[in-house]
C-alpha positions in Angstrom: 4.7 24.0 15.7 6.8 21.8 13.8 8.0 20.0 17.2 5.1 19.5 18.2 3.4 17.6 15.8 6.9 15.4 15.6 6.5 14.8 19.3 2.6 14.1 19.3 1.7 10.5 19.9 0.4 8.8 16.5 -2.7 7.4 16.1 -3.4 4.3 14.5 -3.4 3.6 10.7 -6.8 5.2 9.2 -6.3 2.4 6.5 -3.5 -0.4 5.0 -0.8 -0.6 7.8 2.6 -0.3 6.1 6.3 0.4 6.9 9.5 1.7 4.7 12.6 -0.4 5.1 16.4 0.5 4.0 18.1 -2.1 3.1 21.9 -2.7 2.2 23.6 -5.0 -0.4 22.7 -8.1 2.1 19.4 -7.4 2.9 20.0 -6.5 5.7 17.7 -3.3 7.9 19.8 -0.1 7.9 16.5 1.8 8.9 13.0 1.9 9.5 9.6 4.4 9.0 7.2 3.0 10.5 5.0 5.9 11.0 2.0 4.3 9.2 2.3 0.6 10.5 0.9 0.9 14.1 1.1 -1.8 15.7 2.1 -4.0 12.7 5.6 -4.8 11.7 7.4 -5.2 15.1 9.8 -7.5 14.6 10.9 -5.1 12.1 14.3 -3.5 13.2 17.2 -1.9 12.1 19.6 -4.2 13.1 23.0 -4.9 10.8 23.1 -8.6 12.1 19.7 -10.4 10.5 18.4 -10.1 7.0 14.5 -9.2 6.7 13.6 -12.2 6.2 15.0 -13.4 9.2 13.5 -10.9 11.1 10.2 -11.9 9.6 10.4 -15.5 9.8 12.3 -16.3 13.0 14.5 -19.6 12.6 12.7 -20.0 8.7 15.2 -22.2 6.7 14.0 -20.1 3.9 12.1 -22.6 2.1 8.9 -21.0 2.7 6.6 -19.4 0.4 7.5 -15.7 1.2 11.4 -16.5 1.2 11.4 -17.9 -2.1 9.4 -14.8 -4.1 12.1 -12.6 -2.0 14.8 -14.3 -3.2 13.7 -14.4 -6.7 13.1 -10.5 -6.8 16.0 -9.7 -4.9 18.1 -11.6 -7.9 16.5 -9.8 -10.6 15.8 -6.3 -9.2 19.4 -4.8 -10.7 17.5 -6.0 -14.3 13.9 -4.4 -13.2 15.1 -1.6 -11.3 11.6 -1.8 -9.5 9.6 -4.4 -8.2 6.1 -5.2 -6.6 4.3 -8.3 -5.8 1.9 -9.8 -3.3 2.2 -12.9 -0.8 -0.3 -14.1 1.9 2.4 -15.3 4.4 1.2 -18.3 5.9 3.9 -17.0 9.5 3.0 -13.7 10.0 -1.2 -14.8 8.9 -1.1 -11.5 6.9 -1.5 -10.8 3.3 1.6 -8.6 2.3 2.0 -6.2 -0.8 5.9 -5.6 -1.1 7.6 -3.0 -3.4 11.2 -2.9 -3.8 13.5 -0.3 -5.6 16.7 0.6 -6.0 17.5 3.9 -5.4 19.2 5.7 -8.3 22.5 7.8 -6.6 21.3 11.7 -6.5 23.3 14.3 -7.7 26.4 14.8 -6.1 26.2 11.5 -4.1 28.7 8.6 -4.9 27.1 5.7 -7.4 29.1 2.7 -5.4 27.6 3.7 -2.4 23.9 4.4 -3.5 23.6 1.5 -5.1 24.7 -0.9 -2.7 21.0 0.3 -1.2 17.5 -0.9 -1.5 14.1 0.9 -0.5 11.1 -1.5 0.8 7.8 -0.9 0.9 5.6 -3.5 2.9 2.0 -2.8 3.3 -0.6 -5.2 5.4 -3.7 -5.8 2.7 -4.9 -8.6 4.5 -8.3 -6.4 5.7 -8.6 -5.7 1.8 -8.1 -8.9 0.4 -10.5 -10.6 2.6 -13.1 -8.3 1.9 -12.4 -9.0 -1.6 -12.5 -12.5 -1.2 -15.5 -12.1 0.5 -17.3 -10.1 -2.1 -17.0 -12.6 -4.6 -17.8 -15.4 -2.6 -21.0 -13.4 -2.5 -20.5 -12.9 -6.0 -20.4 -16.8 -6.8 -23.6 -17.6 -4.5 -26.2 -15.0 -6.2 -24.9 -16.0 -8.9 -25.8 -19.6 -8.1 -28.9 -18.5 -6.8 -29.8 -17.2 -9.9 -28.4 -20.3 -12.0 -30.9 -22.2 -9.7 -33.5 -20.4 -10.0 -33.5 -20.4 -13.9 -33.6 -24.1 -13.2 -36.1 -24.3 -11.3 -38.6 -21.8 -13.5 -42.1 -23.1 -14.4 -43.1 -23.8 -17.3 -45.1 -21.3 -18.4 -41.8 -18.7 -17.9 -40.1 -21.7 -20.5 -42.9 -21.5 -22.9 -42.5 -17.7 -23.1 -38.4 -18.4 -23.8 -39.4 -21.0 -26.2 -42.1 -18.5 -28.3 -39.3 -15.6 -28.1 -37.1 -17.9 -29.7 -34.7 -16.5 -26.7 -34.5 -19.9 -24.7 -31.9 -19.0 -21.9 -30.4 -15.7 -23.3 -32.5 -13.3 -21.1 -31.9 -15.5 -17.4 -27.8 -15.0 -19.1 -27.7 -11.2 -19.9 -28.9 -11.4 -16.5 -26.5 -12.6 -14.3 -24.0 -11.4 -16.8 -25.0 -8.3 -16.0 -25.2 -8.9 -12.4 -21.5 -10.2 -12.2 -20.8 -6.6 -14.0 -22.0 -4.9 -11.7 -20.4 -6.9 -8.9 -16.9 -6.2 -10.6 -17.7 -2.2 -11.1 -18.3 -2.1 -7.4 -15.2 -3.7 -6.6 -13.2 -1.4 -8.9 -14.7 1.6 -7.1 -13.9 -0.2 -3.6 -10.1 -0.5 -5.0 -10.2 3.1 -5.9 -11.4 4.2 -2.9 -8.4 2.5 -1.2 -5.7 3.3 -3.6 -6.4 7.3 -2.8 -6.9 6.6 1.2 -3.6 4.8 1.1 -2.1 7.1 -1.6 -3.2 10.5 0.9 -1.4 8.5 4.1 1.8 8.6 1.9 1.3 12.0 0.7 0.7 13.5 4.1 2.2 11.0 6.3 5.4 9.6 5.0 6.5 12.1 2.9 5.7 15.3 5.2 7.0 13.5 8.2 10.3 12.6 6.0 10.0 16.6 4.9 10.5 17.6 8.4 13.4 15.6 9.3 15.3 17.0 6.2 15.1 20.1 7.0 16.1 19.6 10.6 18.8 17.9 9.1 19.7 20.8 6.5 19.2 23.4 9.5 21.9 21.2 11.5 24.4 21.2 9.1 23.8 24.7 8.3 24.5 25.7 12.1 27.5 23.2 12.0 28.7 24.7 8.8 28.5 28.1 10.4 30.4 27.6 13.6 33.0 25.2 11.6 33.7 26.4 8.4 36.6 23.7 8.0 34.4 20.9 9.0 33.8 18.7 5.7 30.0 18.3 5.2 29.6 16.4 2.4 28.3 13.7 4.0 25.4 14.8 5.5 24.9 17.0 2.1 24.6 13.6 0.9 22.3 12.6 3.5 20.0 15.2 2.5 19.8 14.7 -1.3 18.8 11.7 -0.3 15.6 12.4 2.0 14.5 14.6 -1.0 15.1 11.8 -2.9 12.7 9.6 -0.8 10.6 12.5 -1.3 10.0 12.5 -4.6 9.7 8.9 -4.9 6.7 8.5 -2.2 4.7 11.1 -3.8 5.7 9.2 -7.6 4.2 6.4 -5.7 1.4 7.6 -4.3 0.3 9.5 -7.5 0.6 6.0 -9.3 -2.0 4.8 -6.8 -4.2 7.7 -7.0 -3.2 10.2 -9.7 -4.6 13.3 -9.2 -4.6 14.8 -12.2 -7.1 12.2 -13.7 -9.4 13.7 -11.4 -8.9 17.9 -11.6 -8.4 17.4 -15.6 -9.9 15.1 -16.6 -8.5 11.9 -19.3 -6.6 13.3 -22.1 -4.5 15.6 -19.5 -3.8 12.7 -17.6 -3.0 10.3 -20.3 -0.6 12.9 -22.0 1.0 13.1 -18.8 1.5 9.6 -18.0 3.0 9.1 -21.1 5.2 12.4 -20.7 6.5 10.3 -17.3 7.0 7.4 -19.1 8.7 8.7 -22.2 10.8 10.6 -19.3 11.7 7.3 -17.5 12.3 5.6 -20.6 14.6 7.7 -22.9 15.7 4.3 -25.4 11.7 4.1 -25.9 10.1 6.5 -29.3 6.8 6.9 -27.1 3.6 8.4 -29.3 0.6 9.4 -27.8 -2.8 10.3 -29.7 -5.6 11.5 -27.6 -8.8 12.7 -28.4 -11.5 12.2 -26.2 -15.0 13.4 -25.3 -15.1 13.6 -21.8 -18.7 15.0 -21.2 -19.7 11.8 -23.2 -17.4 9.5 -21.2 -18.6 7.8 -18.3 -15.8 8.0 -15.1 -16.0 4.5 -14.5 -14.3 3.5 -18.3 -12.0 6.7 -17.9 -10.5 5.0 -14.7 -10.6 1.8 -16.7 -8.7 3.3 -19.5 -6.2 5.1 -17.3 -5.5 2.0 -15.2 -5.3 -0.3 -19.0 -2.9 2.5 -20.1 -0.8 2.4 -16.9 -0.4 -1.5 -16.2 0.5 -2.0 -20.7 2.9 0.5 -20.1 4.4 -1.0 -17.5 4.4 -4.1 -18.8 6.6 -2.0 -21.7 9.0 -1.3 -19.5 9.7 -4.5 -17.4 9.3 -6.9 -20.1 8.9 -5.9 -23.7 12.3 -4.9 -24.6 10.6 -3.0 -27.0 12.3 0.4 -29.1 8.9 1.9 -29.9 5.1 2.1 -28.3 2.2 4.1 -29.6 -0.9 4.6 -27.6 -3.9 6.1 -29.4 -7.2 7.0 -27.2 -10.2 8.7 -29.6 -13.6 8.9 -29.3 -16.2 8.0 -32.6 -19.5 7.3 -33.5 -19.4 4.3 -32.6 -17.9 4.6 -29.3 -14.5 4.9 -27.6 -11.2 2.8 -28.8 -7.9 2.4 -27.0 -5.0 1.1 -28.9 -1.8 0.6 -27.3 1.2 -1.3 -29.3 4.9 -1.8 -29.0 7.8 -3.6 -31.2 9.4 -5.6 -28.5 10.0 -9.4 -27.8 5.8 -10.4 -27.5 4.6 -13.5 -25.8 2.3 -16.4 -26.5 -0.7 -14.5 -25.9 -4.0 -16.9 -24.4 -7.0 -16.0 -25.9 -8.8 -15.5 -22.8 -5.5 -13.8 -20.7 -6.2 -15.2 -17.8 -3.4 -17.6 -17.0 -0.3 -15.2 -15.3 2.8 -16.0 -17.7 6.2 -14.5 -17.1 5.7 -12.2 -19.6 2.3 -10.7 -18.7 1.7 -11.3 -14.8 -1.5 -10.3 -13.6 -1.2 -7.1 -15.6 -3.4 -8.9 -18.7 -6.4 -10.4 -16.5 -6.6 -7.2 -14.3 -6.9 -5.1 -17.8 -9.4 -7.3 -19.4 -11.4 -7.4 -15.9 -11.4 -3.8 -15.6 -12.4 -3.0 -19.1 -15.1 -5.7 -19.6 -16.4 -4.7 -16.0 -17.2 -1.4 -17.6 -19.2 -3.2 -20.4 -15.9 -2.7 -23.3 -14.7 -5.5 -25.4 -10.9 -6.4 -24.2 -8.1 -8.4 -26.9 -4.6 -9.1 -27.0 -2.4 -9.9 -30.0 0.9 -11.0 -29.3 3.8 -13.3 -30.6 7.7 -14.3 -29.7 9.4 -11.6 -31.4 6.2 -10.0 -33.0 5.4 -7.3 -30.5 2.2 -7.0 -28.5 -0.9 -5.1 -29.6 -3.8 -4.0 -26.8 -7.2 -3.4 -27.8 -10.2 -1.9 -25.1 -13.5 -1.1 -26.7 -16.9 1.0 -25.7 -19.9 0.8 -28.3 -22.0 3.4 -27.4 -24.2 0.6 -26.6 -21.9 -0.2 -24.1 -21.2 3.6 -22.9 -25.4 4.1 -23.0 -25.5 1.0 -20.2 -23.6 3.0 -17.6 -24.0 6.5 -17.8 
């Protein structure tokens, strides 16, 4: 049964086309899944003689825009350990999210060797970032529309502004509103596509990865059978690696879609992910303080707090240097506060966040878009050796608005 569904021709990607890439200490292609990138990612090929980018960019004197961000992560990944970041590559015409790793040496499995290799990730977005870009583009025209409008309004509808005393402030909550809206629609629409690309690794990469370890393991138990001086260690290695790979596609895809969010709701999921973070992070003190109401919580800001939680965290870990964070989630009267601090080196925090720095990224304006979409009040205070303190608030105002 297992043969069969190995030998079965693949359809074509449901959703994102992407590929996995082994890389050794030159960047060069030592293998290649490409089990979800249908027909993308041809010129993509194991081959010990040409770099990726090579491969990518035929005759490229590396100048170009995709080079450069490769070369710059490939420099710092031995201080980052991980790394992700987008590009909309003006040779290929696609819009690429990239994800590289090192992969730590499994037990029993020499450190030189392991850590002479890399693991790429390279998924085609370019469907989903148009239709983003297209959405707000849509955004930005009703939003003129209704700009011109409130120019245009007789004035009868400005005498009844004028005798409110509200001149302006309704025609704003408006498209304020609106724009909301917009935003909370586009979150879902990102959600939606994190799980659908989140299940193709889960049952895709991973199972199809699954299978050819244990055809490995079941070679190697045959060979160890019918030579019992034959040295295997080798291809024992081979196979603590494949579980490896493993466990890191379905660490991936729950960090695109985490399941647990969904079956148990916030606190569980929130206790976990700092559990996994305190576990990946053994120099950090990591405290966590949740106390929730989830009947009273809307989904929408429980995603948002998740997703605050899991980018601030990350920003911990890539950036802050920091010895200690705290994270504290509770429900009051009032309405819901999250709280997230650390001690580590800080920035110069902008008041509005959303400027990328070197320090923050895109991590800042994603957070404060995703909590102020929900209707919450988003801050950051931050200095050069001060630590960084996160603040997301509900009102119950703001809860109210989008139950």
């Amino acid at each position: 049964m297992v043969e069969n569904n190995m030998n079965a021709p693949r359809a074509g990607p449901k959703w994102a086309p992407q590929v996995v890439v082994s890389l050794d200490e030159r960047a060069r292609v030592v293998n290649v899944n490409r089990s979800l990138a249908g027909t993308s990612f041809a010129a993509i090929i194991a081959d010990s003689a040409n770099d990726l980018h090579s491969q990518l960019h035929d005759s490229c004197d590396g100048n170009c825009r995709f080079g450069q961000m490769w070369v710059t992560a490939w420099d710092t990944l031995d201080r980052r350990g991980s790394i992700e970041w987008e590009v909309d590559d003006e040779k290929t015409r696609q819009v690429l999210r990239l994800n590289l790793s090192i992969l730590p040496a499994p037990n029993g499995v020499a450190t030189e060797r392991r850590q002479k290799h890399r693991l790429l990730i390279i998924t085609d977005i370019t469907k989903h970032r148009r239709e983003h870009e297209t959405l707000l583009q849509q955004q930005q025209s009703l939003v003129k529309l209704l700009m011109d409008q409130g120019a245009d309004a007789d004035d009868g509808t400005q005498r009844e502004f004028d005798e409110s005393g509200d001149t302006g402030n309704r025609f704003m909550a408006a498209v304020v509103k609106q724009e909301r809206t917009f935003s909370r629609q586009l979150i879902l629409a990102q959600e939606v596509e994190r799980k659908r690309i989140a299940a193709e690794l889960h049952d895709g990469i991973a199972q199809t990865i699954g299978v050819v370890k244990y055809k490995v393991e079941s070679c190697a138990a045959q060979l160890e059978e019918q030579n019992p001086d034959l040295d295997l260690s080798m291809m024992k290695g081979v196979v603590a690696d494949f579980r490896y790979l493993v466990d890191e596609i379905r660490r991936i895809s729950n960090n695109l879609a985490p399941s647990m969010l969904e079956d148990f709701g916030l606190q569980v999921a929130l206790e976990w992910l700092c559990k996994e973070f305190r576990a990946q992070n053994r120099n950090l003190q990591v405290d966590c303080t949740v106390h929730i109401d989830e009947m009273e919580t809307p989904e929408l800001v429980k995603i948002a707090i998740y997703r605050v939680a899991q980018e601030a965290l990350n920003n911990v870990s890539k950036h802050a240097a920091a010895t200690r964070v705290n994270v504290v989630l509770r429900t009051a009267e009032d309405g819901v506060h999250l709280e997230i601090a650390d001690d580590g080196a800080g920035f110069e925090a902008r008041e509005d966040a959303t400027e990328p720095s070197a320090r923050s990224g895109f991590g800042l304006r994603s957070m404060r878009e995703r909590v102020e979409a929900t209707g919450g009040q988003f801050s950051v205070a931050s200095g050069p050796s001060d630590g960084t303190l996160i603040n997301a608030d509900w009102s119950e105002a703001d809860l109210d608005a989008i139950r």
